[in-house]
FINUZA-104043 format. One record per residue: residue number from 1; residue in one letter; x, y, z of N, C-alpha, C in turn. Coordinates in steps of 0.05 Angstrom, whole numbers. Last residue first. Layout:
// FINUZA-104043
NUM,a,X,Y,Z,X,Y,Z,X,Y,Z .
...
This chain:
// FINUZA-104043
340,x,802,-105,628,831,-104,631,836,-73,636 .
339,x,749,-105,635,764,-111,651,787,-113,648 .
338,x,721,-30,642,725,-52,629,746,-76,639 .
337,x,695,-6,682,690,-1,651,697,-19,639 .
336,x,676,-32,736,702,-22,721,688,-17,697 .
335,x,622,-20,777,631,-45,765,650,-20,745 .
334,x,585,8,808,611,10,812,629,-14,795 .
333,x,523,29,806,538,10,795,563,21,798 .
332,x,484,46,851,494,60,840,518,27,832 .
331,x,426,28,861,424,32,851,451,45,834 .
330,x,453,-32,906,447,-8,907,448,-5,873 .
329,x,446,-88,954,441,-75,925,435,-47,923 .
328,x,476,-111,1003,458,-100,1000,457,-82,973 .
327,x,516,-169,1003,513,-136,1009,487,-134,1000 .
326,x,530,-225,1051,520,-217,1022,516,-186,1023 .
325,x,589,-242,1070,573,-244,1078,553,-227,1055 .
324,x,637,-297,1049,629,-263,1050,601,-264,1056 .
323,x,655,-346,1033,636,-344,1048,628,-309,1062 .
322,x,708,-334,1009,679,-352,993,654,-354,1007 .
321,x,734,-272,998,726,-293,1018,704,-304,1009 .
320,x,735,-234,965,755,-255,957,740,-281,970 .
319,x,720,-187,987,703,-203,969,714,-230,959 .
318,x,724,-193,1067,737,-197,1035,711,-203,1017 .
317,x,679,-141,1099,691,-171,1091,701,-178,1056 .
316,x,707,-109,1161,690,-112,1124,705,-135,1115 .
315,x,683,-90,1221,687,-109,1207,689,-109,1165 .
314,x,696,-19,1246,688,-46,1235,696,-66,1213 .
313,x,747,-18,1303,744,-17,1280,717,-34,1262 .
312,x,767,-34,1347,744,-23,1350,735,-12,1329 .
311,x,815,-70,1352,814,-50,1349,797,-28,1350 .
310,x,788,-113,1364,806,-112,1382,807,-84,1373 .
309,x,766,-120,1311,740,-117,1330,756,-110,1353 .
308,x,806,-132,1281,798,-107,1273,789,-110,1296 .
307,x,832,-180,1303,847,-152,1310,831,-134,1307 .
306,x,781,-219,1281,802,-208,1320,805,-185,1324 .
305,x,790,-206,1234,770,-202,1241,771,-193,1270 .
304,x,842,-233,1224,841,-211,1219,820,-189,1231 .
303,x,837,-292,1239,854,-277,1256,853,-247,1257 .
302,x,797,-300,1200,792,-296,1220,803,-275,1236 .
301,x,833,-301,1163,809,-278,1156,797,-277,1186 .
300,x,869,-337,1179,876,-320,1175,860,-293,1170 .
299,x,829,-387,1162,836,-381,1197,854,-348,1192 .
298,x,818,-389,1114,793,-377,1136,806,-373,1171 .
297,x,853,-402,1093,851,-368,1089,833,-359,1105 .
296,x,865,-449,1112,886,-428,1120,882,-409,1114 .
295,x,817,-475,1094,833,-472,1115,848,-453,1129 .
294,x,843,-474,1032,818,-464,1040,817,-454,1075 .
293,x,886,-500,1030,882,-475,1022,862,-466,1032 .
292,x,866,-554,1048,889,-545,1067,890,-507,1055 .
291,x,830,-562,998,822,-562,1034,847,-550,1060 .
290,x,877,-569,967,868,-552,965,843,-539,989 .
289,x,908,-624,967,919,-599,973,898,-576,985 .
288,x,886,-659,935,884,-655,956,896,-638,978 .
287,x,908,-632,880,876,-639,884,869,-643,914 .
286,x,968,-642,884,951,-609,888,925,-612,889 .
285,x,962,-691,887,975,-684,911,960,-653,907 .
284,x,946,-713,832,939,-722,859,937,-698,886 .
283,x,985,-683,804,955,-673,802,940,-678,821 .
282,x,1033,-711,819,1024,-697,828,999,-669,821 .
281,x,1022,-762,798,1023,-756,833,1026,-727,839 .
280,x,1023,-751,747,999,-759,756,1002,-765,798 .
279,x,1068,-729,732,1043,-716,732,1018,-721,750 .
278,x,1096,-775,741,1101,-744,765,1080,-729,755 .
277,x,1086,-814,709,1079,-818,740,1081,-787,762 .
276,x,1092,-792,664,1069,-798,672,1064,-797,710 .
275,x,1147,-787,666,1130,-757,658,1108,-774,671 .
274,x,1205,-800,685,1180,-816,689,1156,-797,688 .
273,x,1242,-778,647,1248,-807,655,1216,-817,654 .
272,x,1233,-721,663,1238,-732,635,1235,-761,628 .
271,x,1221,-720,720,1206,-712,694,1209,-725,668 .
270,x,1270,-733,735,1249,-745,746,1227,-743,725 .
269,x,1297,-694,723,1306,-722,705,1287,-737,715 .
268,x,1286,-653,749,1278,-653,713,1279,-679,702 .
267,x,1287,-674,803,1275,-669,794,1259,-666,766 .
266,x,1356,-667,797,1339,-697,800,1311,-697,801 .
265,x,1360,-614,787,1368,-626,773,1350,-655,774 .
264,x,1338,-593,843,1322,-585,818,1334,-606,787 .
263,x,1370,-614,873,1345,-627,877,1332,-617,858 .
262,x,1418,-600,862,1413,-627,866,1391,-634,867 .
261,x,1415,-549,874,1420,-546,848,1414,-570,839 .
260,x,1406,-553,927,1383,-533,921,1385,-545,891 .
259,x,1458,-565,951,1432,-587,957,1405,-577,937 .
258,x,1479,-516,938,1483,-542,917,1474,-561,929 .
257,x,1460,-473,971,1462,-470,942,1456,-495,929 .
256,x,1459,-486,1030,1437,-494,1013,1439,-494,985 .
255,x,1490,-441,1048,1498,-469,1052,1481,-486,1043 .
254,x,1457,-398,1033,1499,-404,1027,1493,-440,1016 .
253,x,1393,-405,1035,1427,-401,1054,1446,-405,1032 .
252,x,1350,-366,990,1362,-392,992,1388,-395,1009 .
251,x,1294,-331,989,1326,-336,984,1329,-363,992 .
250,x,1243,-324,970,1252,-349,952,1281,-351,959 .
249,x,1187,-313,1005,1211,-309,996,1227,-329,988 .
248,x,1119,-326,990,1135,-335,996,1159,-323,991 .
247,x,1080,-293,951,1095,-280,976,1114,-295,996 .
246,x,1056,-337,915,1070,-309,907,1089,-292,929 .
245,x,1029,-378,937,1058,-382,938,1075,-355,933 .
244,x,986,-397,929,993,-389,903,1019,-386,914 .
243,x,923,-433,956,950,-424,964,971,-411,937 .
242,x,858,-414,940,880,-430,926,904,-412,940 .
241,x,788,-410,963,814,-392,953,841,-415,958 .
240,x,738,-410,910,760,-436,933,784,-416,931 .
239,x,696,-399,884,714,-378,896,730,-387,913 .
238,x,700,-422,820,688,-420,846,711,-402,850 .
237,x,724,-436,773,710,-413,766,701,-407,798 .
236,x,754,-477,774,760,-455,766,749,-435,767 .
235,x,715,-515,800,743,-498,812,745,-481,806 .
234,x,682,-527,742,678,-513,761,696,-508,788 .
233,x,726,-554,717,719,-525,706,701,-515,730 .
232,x,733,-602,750,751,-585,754,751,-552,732 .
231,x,683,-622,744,694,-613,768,720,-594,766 .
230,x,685,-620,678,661,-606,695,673,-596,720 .
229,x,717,-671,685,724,-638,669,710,-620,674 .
228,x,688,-706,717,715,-699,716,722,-674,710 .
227,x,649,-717,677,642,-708,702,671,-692,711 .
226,x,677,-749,631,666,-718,628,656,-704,655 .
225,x,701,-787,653,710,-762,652,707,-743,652 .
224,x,644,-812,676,658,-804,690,684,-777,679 .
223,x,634,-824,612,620,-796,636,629,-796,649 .
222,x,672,-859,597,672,-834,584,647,-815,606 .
221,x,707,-895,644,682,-886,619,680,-860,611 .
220,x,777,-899,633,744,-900,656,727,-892,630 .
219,x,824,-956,625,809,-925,613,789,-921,628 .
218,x,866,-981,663,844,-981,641,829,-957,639 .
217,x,931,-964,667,910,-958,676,883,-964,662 .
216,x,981,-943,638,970,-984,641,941,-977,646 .
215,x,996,-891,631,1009,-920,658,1001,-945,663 .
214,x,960,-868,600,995,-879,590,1006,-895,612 .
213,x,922,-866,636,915,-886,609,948,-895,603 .
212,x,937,-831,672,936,-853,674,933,-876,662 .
211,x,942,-784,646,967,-791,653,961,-816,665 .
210,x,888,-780,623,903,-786,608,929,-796,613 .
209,x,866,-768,670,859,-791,664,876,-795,642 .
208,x,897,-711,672,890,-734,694,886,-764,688 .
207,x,874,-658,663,892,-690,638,895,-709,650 .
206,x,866,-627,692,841,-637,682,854,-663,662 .
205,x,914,-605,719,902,-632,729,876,-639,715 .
204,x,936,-584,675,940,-605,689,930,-621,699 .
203,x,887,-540,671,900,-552,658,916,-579,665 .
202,x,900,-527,730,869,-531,730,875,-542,693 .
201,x,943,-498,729,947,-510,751,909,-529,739 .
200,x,935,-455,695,954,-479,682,944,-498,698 .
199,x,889,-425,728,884,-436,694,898,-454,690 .
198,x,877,-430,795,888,-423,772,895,-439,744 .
197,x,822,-448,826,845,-456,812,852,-444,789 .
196,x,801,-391,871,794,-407,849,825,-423,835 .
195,x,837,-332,865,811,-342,875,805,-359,854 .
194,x,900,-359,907,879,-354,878,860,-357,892 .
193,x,940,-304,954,921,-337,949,903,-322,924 .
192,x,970,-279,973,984,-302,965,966,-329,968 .
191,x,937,-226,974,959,-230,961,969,-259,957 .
190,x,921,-241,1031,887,-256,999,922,-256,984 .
189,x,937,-212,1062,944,-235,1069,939,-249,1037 .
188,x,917,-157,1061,938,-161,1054,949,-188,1057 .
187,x,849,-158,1040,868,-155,1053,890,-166,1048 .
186,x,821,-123,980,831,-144,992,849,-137,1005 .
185,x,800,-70,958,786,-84,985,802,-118,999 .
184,x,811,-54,910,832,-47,937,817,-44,964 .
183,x,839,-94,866,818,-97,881,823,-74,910 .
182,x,873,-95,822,875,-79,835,854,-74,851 .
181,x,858,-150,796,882,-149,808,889,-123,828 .
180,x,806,-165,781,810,-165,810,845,-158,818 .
179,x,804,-172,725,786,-143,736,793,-143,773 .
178,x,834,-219,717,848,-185,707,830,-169,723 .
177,x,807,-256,737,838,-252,751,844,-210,737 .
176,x,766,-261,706,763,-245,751,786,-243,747 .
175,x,785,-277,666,776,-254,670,776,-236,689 .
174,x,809,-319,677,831,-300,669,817,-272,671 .
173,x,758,-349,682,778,-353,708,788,-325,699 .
172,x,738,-340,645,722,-337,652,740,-331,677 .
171,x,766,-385,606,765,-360,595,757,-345,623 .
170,x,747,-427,636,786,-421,635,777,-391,623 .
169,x,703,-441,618,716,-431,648,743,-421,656 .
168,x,699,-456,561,702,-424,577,707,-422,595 .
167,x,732,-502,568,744,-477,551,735,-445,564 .
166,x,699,-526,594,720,-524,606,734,-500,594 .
165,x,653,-524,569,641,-514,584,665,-506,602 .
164,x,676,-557,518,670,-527,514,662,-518,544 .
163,x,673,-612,534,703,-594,534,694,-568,533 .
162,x,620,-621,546,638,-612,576,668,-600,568 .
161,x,593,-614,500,595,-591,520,607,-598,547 .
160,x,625,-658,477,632,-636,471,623,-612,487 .
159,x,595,-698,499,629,-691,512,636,-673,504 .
158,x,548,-686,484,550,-692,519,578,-684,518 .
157,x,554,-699,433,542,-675,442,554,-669,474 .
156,x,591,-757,440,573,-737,420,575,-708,427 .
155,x,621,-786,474,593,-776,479,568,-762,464 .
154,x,668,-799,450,642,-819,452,617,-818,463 .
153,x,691,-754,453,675,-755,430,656,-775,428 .
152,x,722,-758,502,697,-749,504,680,-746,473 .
151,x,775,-777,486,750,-800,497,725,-783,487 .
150,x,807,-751,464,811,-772,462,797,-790,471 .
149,x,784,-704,437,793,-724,422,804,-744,421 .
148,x,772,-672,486,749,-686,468,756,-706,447 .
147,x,826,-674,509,802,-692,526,778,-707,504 .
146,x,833,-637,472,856,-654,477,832,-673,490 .
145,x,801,-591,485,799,-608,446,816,-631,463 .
144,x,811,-584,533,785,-579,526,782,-603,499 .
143,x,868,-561,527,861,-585,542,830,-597,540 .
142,x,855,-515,490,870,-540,477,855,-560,502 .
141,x,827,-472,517,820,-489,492,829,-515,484 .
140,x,850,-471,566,832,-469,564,824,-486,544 .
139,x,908,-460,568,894,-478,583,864,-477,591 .
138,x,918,-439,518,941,-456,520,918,-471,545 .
137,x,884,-395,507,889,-418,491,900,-442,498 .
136,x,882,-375,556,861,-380,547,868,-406,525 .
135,x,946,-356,566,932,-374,583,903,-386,567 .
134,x,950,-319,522,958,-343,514,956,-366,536 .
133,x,921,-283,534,907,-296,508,920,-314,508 .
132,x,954,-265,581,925,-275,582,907,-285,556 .
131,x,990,-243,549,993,-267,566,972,-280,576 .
130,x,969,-210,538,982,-222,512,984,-252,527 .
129,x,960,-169,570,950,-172,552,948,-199,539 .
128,x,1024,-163,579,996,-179,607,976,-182,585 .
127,x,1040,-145,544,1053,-165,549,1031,-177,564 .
126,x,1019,-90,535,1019,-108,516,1024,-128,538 .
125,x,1038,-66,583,1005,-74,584,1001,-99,562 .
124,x,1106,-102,609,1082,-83,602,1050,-92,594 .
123,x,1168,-110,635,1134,-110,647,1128,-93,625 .
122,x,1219,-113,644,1208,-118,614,1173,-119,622 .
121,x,1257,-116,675,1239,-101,680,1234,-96,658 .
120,x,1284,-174,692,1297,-156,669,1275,-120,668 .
119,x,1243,-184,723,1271,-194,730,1297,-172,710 .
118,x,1189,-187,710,1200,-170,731,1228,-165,736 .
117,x,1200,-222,657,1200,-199,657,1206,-183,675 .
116,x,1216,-264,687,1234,-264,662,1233,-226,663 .
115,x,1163,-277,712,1197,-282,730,1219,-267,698 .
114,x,1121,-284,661,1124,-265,688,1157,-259,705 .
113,x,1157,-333,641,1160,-303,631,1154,-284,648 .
112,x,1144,-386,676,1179,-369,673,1184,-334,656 .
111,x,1099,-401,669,1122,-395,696,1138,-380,704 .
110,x,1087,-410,616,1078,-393,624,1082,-384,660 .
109,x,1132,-447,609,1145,-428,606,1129,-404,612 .
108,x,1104,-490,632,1124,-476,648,1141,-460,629 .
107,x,1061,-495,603,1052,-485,632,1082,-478,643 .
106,x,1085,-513,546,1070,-491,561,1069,-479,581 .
105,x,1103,-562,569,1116,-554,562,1105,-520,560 .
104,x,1045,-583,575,1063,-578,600,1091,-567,591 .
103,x,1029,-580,514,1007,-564,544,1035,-566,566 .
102,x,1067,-630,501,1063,-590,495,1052,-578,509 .
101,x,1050,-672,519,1077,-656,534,1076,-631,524 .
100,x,1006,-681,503,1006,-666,528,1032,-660,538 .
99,x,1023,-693,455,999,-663,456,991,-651,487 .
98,x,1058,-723,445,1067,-709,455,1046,-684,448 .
97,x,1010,-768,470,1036,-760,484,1048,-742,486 .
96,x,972,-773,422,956,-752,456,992,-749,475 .
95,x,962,-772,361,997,-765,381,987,-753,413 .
94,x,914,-757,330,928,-779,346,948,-783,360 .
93,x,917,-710,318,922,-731,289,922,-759,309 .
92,x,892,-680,345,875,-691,323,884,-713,308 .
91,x,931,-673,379,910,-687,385,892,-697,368 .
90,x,968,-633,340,983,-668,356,949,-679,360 .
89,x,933,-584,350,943,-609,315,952,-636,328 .
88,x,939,-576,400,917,-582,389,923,-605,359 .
87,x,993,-568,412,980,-592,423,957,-601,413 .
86,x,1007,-527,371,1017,-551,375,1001,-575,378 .
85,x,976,-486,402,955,-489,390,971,-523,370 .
84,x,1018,-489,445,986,-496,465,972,-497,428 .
83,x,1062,-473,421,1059,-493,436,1036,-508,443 .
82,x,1051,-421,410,1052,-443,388,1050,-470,403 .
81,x,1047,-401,464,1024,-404,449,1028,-415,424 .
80,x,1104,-403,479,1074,-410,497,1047,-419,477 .
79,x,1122,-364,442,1123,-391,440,1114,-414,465 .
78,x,1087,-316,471,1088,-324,439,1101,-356,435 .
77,x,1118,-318,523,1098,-327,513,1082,-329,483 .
76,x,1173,-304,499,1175,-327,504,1135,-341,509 .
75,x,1160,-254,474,1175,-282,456,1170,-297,473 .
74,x,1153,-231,517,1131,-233,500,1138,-253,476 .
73,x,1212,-227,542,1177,-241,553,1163,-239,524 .
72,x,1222,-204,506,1241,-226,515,1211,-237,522 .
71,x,1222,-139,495,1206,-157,477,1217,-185,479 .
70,x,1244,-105,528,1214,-106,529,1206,-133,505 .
69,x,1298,-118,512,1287,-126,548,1256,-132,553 .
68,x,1302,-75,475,1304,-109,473,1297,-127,501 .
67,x,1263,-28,468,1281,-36,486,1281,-65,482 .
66,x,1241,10,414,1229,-8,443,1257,-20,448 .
65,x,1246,73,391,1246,52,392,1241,37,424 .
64,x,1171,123,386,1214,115,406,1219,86,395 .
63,x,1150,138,328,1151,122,364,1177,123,360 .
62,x,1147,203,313,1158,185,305,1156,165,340 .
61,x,1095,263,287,1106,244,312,1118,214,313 .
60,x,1102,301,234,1093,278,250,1102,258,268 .
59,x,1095,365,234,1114,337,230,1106,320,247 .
58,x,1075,418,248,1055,392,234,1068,368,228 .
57,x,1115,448,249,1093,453,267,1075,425,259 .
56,x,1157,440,201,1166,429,232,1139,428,247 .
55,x,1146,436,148,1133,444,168,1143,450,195 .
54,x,1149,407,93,1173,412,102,1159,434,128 .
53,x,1092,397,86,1111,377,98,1135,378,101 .
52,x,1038,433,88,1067,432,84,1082,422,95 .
51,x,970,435,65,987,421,89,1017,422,76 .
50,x,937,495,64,941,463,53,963,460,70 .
49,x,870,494,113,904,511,98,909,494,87 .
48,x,808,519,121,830,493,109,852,507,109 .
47,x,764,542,174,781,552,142,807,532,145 .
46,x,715,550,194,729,529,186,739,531,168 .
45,x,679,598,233,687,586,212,709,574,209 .
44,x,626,617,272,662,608,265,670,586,253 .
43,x,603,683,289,598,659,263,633,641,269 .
42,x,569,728,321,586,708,323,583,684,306 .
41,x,524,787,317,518,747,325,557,746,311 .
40,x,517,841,324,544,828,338,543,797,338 .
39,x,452,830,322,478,860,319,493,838,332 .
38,x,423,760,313,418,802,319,445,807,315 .
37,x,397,734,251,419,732,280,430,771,289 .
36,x,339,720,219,364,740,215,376,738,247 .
35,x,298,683,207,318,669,219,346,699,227 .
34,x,262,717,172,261,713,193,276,700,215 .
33,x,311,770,134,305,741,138,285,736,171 .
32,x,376,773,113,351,781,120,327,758,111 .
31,x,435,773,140,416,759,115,392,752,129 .
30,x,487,817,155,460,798,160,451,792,138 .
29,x,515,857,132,523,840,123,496,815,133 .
28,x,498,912,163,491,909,137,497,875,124 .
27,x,511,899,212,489,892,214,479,897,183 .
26,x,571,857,210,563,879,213,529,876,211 .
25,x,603,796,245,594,813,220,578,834,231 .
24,x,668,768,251,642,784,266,626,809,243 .
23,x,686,711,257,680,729,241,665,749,243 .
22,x,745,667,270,711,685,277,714,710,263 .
21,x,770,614,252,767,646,232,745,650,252 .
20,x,815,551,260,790,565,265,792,598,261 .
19,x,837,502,218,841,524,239,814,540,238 .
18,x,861,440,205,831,461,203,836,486,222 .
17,x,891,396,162,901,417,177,879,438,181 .
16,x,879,400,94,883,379,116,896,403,137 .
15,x,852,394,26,869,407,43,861,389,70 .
14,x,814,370,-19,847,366,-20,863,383,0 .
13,x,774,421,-26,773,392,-26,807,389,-18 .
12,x,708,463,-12,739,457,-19,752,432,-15 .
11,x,659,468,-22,671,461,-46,701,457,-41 .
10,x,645,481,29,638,455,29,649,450,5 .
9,x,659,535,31,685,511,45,662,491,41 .
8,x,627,565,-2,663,555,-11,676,540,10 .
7,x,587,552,32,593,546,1,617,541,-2 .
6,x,608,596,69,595,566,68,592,549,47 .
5,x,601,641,36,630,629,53,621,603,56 .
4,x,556,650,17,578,646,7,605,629,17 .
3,x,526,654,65,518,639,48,542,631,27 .
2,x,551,708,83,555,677,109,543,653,83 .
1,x,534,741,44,562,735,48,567,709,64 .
């Protein structure tokens, strides 16, 4: 009989929906045998029903619609990323002007969708997701091809692995950024610092030489650039902690509104008028900037250090901190499953 039944459900075909049959057989029903299963063995079986779609119990689960709020950000990085693969076609054909006004045309709308989303409360996993493929492309890959096509090909090989060695560092940056966001060893100060130059900010200034070629500037050699792109892929990837500005409060007095509206206006026209020169003072300006970041996280880790030992607490040290003091290896791996 158990030979039978088995049979007829491996011959049955065209049903869906499996429910479960125990079957408790008698001790005449056994199948004799050295394999024979004693008094009372337990068999359970897999019996098909066919499937009825006027059902209610088996109707299939319909998604909710999505909220027009949820899909604003993700348009606007979606045209983030026509933008950044833009710049690429512009570079090949020759157009390096407007292949870098696309990259910066990029970097500030990859500005403005984070602020877009919290703002409208359009946050989600897709979206971070999404936004991190479109940092990779937008300031990783392109500035990478953009450089290689306009000098570093005079290196051959040589310039091509310094754009690729930039490409991945940018990949490589977004990564620590996703597996460190819920770090819940950083102290509460690290919040308003990168580890390392952040991706657009490290985009920018790797075009550098380009905002100076458009100003008259004679061209530099081609290793020096390529040195250049190296330095600033390795930023990216160190552990320089970078001022980010996130916890600054952004109100503004009364009485500030329209000095505030004056200086962002003469600003854009500053941009528009003289793109080279404001890029290029200020790639300057955040390149030497960044010793003043450094600085200020070690006097603040300090200050921290104070209180704990004032407190009688021990010491633990940021992993953030570039100079952390080294741990001791253990056999038990604590690394995330995965990093997003």
């Amino acid at each position: 009989m158990v030979r039978d039944a088995r049979s007829a459900l491996l011959t049955m075909r065209g049903y869906a929906w499996i429910r479960q049959l125990t079957l408790f057989l008698r001790p005449d029903q056994l199948v004799p045998g050295p394999m024979a299963e004693p008094v009372g063995a337990c068999y359970i079986l897999q019996v098909m029903t066919p499937f009825d779609p006027n059902s209610t119990e088996y109707r299939r689960r319909r998604f909710r619609p999505i909220p027009v709020r949820m899909l604003v950000p993700n348009m606007i990085t979606l045209l983030a990323i026509c933008a950044g693969l833009t710049a690429i076609r512009l570079s090949t054909e020759g157009r390096m002007e407007l292949a870098v006004a696309a990259i910066v045309f990029a970097a500030i709308l990859d500005g403005i969708d984070g602020r877009v989303a919290r703002m409208i409360k359009g946050q989600s996993k897709f979206g971070a997701e999404l936004d991190s493929l479109a940092d990779f492309v937008n300031f990783g890959v392109a500035p990478g091809l953009i450089l290689y096509f306009w000098q570093l090909h005079e290196l051959n090989n040589g310039g091509w692995i310094a754009a690729m060695v930039f490409a991945i560092s940018g990949g490589l940056r977004l990564a620590r950024f996703n597996a460190s966001i819920d770090d819940p060893n950083k102290p509460a100060f690290a919040a308003n610092y990168f580890t390392g130059v952040p991706a657009p900010a490290g985009a920018i200034t790797v075009l550098l030489p380009i905002y100076l070629a458009f100003l008259g500037v004679p061209m530099p050699p081609a290793t020096l650039t390529a040195f250049y792109t190296l330095l600033i892929a390795f930023l990216m990837v160190s552990r320089l902690p970078v001022f980010s500005g996130k916890t600054v409060k952004m109100r503004v007095p009364p009485e500030m509104v329209l000095p505030v509206f004056v200086a962002v206006v003469f600003f854009v026209a500053l941009l528009i008028g003289y793109p080279w020169h404001i890029l290029s003072a200020g790639s300057v300006a955040y390149l030497i900037s960044l010793p003043w970041g450094w600085k200020s996280y070690r006097d603040q880790e300090r200050q921290l250090a104070a209180q704990t030992q004032a407190a009688g607490a021990p010491v633990v040290a940021s992993p953030a901190a570039p100079y952390a003091a080294p741990v001791a290896e253990s056999d038990h791996d604590d690394r995330p499953t995965h990093l997003h």
